[in-house]
C-alpha positions as CSV (number, residue, x, y, z in Angstrom):
1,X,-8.2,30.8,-5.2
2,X,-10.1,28.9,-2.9
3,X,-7.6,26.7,0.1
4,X,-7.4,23.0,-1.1
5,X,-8.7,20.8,1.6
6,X,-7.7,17.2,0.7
7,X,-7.2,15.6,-3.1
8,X,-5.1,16.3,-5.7
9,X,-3.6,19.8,-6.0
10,X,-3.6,21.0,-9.5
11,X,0.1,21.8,-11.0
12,X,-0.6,25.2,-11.6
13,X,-1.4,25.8,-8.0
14,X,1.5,24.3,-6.6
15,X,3.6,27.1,-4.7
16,X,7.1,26.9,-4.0
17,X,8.4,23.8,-5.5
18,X,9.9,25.1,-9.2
19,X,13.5,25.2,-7.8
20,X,13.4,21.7,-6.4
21,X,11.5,20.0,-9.5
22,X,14.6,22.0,-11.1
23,X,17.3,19.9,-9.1
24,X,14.8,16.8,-9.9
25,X,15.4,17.0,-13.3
26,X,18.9,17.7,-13.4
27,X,19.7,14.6,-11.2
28,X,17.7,12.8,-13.5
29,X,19.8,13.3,-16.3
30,X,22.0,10.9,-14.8
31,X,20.4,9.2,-12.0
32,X,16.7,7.7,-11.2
33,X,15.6,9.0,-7.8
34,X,13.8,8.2,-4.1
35,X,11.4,10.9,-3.3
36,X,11.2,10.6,0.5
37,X,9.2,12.9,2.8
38,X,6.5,12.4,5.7
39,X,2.3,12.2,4.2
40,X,1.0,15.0,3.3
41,X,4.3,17.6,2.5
42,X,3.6,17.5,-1.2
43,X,5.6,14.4,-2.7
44,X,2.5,13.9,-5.4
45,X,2.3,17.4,-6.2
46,X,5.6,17.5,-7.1
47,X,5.4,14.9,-9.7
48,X,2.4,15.6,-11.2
49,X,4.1,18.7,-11.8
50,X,6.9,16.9,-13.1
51,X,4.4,14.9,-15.6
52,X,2.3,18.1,-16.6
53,X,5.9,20.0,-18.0
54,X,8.8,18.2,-18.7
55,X,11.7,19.8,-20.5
56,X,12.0,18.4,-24.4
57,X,12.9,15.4,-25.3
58,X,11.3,13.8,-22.0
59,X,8.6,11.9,-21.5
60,X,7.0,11.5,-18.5
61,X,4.5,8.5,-16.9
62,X,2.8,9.2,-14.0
63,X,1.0,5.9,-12.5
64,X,-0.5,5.9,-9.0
65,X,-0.1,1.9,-8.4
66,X,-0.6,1.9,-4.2
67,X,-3.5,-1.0,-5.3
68,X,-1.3,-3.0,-7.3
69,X,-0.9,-6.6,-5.5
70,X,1.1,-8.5,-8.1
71,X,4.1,-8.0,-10.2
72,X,1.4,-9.2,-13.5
73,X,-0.4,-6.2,-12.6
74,X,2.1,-4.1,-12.1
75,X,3.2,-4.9,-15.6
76,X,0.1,-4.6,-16.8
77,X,-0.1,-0.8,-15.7
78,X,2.8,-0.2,-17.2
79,X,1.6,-1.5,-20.4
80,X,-1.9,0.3,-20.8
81,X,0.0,3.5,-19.7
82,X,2.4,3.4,-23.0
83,X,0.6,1.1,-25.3
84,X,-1.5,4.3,-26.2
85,X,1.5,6.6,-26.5
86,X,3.0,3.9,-28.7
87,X,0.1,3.8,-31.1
88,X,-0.4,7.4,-31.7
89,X,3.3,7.2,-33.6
90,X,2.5,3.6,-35.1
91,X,4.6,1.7,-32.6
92,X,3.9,-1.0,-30.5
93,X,5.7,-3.7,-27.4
94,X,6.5,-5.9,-30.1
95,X,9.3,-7.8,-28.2
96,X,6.5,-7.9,-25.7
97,X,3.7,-9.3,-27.5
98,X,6.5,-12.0,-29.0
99,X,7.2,-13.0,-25.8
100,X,3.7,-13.6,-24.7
101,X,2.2,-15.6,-27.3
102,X,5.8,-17.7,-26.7
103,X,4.5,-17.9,-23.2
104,X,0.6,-18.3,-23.5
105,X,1.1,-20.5,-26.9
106,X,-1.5,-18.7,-28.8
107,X,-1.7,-15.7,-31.0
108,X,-3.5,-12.2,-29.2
109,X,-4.8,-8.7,-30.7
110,X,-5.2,-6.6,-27.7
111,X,-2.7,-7.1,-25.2
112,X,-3.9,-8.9,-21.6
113,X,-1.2,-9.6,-19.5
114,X,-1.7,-13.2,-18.0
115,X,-1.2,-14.7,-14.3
116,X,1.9,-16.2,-15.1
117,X,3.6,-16.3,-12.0
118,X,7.1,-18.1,-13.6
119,X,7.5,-15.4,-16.4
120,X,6.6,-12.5,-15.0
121,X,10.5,-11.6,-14.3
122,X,11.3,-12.2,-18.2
123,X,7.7,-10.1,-19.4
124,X,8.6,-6.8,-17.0
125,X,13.0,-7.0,-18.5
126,X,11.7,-6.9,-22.0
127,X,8.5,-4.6,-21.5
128,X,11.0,-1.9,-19.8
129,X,13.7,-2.7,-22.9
130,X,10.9,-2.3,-25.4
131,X,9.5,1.3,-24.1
132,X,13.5,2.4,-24.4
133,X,14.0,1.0,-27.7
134,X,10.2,2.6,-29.1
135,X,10.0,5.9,-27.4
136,X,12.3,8.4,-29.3
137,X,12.5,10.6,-25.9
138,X,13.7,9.7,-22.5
139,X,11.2,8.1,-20.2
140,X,10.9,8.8,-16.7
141,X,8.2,6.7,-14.9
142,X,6.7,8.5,-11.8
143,X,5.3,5.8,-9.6
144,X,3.2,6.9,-6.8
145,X,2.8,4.8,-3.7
146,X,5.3,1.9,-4.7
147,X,6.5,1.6,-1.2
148,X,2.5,0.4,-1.0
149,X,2.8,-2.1,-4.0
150,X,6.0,-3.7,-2.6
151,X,4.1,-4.2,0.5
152,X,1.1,-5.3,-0.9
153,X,3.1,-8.0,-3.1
154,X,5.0,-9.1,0.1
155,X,1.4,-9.3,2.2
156,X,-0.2,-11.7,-0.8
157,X,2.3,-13.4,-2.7
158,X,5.4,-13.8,-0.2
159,X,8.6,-11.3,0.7
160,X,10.7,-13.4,-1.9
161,X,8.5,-12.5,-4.9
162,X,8.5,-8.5,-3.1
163,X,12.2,-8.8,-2.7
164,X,12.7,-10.2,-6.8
165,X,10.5,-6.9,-8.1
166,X,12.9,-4.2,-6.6
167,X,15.5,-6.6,-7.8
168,X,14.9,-6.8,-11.3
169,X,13.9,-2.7,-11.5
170,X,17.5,-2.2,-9.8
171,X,19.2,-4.4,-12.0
172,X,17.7,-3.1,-15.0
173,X,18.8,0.4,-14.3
174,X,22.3,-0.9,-13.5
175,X,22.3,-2.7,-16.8
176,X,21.0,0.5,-18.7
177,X,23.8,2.5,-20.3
178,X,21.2,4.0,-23.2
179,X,19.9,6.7,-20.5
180,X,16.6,6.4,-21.7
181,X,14.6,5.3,-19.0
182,X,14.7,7.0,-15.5
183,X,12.4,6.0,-12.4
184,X,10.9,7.7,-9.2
185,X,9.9,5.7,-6.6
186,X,7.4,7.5,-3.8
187,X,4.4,7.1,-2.0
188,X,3.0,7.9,1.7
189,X,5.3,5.6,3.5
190,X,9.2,5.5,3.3
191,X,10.3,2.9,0.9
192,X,13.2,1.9,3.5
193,X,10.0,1.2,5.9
194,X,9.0,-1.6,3.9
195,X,13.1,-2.4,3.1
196,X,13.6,-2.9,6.7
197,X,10.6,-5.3,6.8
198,X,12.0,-7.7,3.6
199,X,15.7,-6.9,5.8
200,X,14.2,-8.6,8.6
201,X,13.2,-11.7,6.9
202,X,16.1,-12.5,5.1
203,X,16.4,-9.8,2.1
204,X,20.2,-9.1,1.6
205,X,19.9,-6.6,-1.2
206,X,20.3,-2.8,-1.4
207,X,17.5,-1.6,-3.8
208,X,18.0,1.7,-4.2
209,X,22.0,2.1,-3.8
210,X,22.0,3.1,-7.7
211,X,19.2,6.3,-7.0
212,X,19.5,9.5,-5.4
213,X,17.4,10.2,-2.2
214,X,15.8,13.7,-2.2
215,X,13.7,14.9,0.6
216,X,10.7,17.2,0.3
217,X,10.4,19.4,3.1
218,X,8.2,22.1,4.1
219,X,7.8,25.2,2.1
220,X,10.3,28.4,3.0
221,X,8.3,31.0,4.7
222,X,8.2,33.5,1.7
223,X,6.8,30.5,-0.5
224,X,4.6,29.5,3.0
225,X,2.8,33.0,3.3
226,X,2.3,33.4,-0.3
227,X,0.2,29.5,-0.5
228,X,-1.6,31.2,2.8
229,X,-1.8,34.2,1.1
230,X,-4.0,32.9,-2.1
231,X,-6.4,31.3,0.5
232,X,-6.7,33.8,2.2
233,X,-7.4,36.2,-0.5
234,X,-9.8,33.6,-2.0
235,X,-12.0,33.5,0.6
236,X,-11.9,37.2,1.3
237,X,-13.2,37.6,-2.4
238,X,-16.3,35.4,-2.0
239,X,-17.3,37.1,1.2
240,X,-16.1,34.0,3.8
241,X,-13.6,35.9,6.1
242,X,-12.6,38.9,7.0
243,X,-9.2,39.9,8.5
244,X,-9.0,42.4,11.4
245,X,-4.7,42.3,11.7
246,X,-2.9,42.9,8.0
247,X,-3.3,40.2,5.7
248,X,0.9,39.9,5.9
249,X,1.1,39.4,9.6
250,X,-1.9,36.9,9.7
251,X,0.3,34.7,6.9
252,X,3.1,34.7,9.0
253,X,1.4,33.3,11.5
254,X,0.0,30.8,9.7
255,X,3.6,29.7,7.8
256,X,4.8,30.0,11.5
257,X,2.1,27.6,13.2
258,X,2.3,24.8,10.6
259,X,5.9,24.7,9.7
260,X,5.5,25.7,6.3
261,X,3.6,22.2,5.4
262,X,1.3,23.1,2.3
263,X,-1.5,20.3,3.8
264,X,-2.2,22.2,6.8
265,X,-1.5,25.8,6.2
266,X,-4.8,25.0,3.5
267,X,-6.4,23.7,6.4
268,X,-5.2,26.2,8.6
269,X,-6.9,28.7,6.1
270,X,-10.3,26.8,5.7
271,X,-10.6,26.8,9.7
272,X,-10.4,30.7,10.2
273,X,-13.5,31.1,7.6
274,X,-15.1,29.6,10.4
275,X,-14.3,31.7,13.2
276,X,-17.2,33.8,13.2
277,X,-15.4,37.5,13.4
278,X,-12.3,39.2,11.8
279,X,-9.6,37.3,12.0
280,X,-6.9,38.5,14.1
281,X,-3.2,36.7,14.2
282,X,-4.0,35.1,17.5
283,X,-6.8,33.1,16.0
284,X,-4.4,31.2,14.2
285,X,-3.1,29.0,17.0
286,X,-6.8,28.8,17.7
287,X,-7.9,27.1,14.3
288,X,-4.3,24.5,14.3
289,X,-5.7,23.6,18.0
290,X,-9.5,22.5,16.7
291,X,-7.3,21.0,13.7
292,X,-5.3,19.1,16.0
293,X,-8.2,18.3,18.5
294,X,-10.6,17.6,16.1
295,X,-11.9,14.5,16.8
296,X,-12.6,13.2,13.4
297,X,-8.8,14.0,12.6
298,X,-9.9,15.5,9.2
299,X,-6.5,16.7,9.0
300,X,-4.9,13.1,9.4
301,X,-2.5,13.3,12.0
302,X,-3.4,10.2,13.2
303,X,-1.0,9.1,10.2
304,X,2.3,9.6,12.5
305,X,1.0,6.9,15.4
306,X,-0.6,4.7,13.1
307,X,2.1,4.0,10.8
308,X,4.5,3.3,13.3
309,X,2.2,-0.1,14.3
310,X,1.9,-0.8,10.7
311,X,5.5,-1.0,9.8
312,X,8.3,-0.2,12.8
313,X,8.1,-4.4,12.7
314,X,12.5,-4.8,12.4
315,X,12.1,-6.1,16.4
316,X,9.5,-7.3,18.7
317,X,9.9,-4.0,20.8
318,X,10.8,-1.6,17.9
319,X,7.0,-0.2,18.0
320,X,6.8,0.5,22.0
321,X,10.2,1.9,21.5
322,X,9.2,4.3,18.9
323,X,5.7,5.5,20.9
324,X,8.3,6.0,24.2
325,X,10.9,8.0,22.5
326,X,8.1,10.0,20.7
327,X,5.9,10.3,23.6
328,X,9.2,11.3,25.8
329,X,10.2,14.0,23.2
330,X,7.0,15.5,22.8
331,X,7.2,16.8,26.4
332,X,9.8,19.4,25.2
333,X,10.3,21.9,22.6
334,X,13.8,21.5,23.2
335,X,16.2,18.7,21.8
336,X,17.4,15.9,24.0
337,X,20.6,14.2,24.6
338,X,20.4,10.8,23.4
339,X,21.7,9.7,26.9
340,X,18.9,11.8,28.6
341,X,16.3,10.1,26.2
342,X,17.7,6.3,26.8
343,X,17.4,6.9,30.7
344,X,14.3,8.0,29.8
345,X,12.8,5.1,28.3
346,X,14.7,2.4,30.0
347,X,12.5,4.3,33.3
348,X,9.1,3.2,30.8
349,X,9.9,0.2,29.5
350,X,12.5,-3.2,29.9
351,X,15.1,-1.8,27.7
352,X,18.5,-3.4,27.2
353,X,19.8,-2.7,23.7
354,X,21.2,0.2,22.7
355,X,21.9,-0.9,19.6
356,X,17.8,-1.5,19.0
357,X,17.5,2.1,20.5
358,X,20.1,4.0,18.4
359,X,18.8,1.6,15.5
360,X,15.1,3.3,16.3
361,X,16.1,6.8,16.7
362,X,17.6,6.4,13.4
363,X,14.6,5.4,11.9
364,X,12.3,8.2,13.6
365,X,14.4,10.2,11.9
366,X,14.5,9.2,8.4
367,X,10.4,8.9,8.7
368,X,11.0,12.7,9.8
369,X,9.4,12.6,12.9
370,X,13.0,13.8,14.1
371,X,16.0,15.6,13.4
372,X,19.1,15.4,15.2
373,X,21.6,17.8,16.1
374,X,25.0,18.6,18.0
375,X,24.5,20.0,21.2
376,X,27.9,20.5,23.3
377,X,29.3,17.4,20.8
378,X,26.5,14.9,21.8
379,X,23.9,13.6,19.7
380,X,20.7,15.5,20.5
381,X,16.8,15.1,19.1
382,X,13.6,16.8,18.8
383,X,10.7,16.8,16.7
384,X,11.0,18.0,13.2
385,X,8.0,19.7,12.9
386,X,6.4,22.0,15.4
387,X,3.0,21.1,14.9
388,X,3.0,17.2,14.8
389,X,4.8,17.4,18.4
390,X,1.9,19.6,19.7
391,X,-0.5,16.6,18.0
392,X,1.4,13.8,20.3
393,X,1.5,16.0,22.6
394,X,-2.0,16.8,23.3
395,X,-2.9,13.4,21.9
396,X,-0.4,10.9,23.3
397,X,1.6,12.8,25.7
């Protein structure tokens, strides 16, 4: 099996995830869920996963909805996802289609969700009702990218209609005691990115207090070396590489050097075939360097500076913050006192709140750029992964 550079991973190729797609369903028995974790970790996998084997009596709806600019349209996703599942059992959105041809004031055969920007708030309650009350098993709908979507809606149609879409999803899984319909919010960006924006301009809601917040991380190193281990072996099969150290020690290293992070321990793999001799367990460190030096950035690191300009907009100097704490940290392998880090960046930039700065370190580290921890009973941080501080580091630093 051949080390997948970019797109989708196929289910049956995803390594290490059966216990926590386990938990997943378990917690949704009883709650909908927030699947957080930095780009490229896996989130997607997971759920496709999720959508290729459910346990009976579910039924899951995987929709990728990241281009999705209107609440209409995200309706109308919605709809051509089940309307097929519907008709196969000789079902249909009847409450739906009633309410529409109320609304558009004439009779319809296929269904074509109009731009009705007053109604859209009564057409998504009674689609979400209708799929309980016509699906004999439970639905879970597994929306990719919706953090995108809300963004989207807020950049073309204003934060209030943003802010009224995570609304009425909240309130009807509040208002749900049937158990029938369960949702998973995820996507590329943290949805609390795009929270703190609609925060900032007024939003007063918590849209997500009902769900359960799971984080992906990287894979343990058993699960790490065996992904490695199925490239490897791939490309040892067609004639592409050759190892000169034992394939186990040359796995190690490469579950070692990229934290366990499925994305680049493929593209950790895919660099070695192109070493040019037998790969040795010091070559490792040499294919993450062209990965993280590679001036294309095929790899997409450049993800972890550029999203902090896209969204870290909850202050004025919430984005130099971020690129001073990160660029300060990524000096060290070691964590840092949060009163070591404030001294350094009041020294880089005019800095007088520490509420804005504990507010951003708090951020960095639910975007997992950093983890905290207790060192001689002060708050301490460093980067959470090893190989995106030796990006800033050799990029930024």
């Amino acid at each position: 099996m051949r080390p997948i550079i970019g797109g989708n991973v196929p289910p049956d190729r995803v390594v290490g995830r059966d216990n926590f797609i386990q938990k997943m369903w378990r917690t949704l028995e009883n709650q909908s869920i927030v699947l957080v974790s930095e780009r490229r970790i896996g989130k997607t996998s997971v759920i496709r996963k999720m959508e290729k084997d459910p346990p009976q009596g579910w039924h899951p709806i995987y929709l990728v909805i990241e281009g999705v600019r209107s609440p209409t349209e995200f309706i109308s996703n919605i709809v051509d996802a089940v309307s097929p599942i519907l008709s196969r059992k000789g079902r249909m959105l009847g409450r739906l289609h009633r309410l529409y041809e109320e609304i558009a004031g004439q009779q319809v055969g296929n269904l074509t969700l109009p731009e009705l920007k007053d109604h859209w708030k009564r057409l998504l309650r009674v689609t979400l009702s209708d799929i309980q009350e016509n699906l004999d098993e439970r639905v879970v709908f597994l929306w990719d990218e919706l953090p995108l979507m809300i963004s989207n809606i807020k950049d073309d149609l204003g934060t209030k209609e943003a802010m009224e879409l995570l609304d009425v999803l909240r309130d009807h899984r509040v208002a749900d005691d049937s158990g029938k319909l369960r949702m998973v919010y995820t996507g590329s960006i943290g949805l609390h990115l795009v929270v703190s924006e609609l925060l900032h301009r007024g939003y007063r809601n918590d849209p997500t207090n009902d769900m359960v917040t799971y984080s992906l991380e990287g894979l343990e190193p058993d699960y790490a070396q065996e992904l490695a281990r199925q490239g490897l072996q791939g490309l040892i099969e067609e004639g592409e590489i050759k190892l000169h150290d034992p394939l186990d020690e040359v796995t190690r290293a490469i579950a070692e050097a990229t934290d366990g992070l499925p994305y680049y321990i493929n593209y950790t793999v895919d660099r070695l075939a192109e070493i040019g001799h037998p790969v040795k367990t010091t070559d490792v460190a040499e294919a993450v360097d062209s990965l993280i030096l590679d001036p294309e950035d095929q790899a997409h690191f450049g993800h972890y500076a550029e999203r902090i300009e896209a969204y870290y907009l909850f202050h004025k100097q919430a984005e130099d913050l971020a690129y001073t704490i990160l660029d300060t940290l990524c000096r060290t392998g070691q964590p840092m006192t949060e009163e070591a880090i404030w001294d350094a960046a009041v020294t880089q930039m005019e800095l007088t709140s520490r509420n804005l700065f504990q507010k951003t370190l708090a951020m960095l580290v639910k975007d997992h750029y950093l983890q905290r921890n207790d060192q001689g009973g002060e708050r301490a941080y460093q980067f959470k992964y090893g190989i995106i501080r030796k990006w800033w580091f050799k990029n930024r630093g």
